[in-house]
N, C-alpha and C positions, 0 to 999 in steps of 0.2 A: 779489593780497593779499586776503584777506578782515576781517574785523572782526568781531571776537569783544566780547562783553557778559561783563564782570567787575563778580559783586555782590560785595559786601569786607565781613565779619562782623569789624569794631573795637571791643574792648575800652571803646571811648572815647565809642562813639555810638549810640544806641538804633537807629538805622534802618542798613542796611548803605550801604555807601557804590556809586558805579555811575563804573565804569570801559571808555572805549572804547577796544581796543586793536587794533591789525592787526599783522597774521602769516601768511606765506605757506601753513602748516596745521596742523594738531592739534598737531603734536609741536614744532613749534614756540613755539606759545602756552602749550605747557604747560612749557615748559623757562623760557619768561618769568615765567608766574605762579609757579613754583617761586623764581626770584630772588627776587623782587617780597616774597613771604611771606616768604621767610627775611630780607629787607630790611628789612622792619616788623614789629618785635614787637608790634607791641599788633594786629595784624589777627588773626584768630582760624579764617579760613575764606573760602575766594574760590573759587566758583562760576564757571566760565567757561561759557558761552553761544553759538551760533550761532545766530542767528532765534531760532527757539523753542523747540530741543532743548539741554537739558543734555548739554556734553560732558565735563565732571568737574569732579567738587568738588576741590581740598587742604585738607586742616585745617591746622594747628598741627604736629600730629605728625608729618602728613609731611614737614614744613620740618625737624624736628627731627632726624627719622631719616636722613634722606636727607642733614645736613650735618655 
């Protein structure tokens, strides 16, 4: 398992929010942050992270498109 760095761009809070999450790899972290987003409307934007490389952004739109 690894552990992925999620910054959370909320509607609600000036500074984004920081979320640690683990997941066996990319396509699985990203199939979580896609729930995650579509789970909370007021988030605006989640950034996942490994170390120190961005592995993708979701905005808004792609929660919207995609459900």
């Amino acid at each position: 398992m690894r552990t992925y760095i999620c910054l959370i761009a909320d509607d609600r809070f000036a500074v984004p929010s920081l979320l640690f999450q683990e997941a066996k790899d990319d396509l699985a972290i990203r199939a979580m942050a896609l729930a995650q987003l579509r789970a909370n409307p007021h988030w605006q934007s989640l950034e996942v992270r490994l170390d120190d490389e961005v592995v993708f952004t979701l905005e808004r739109a792609d929660a919207d498109v995609h459900g």
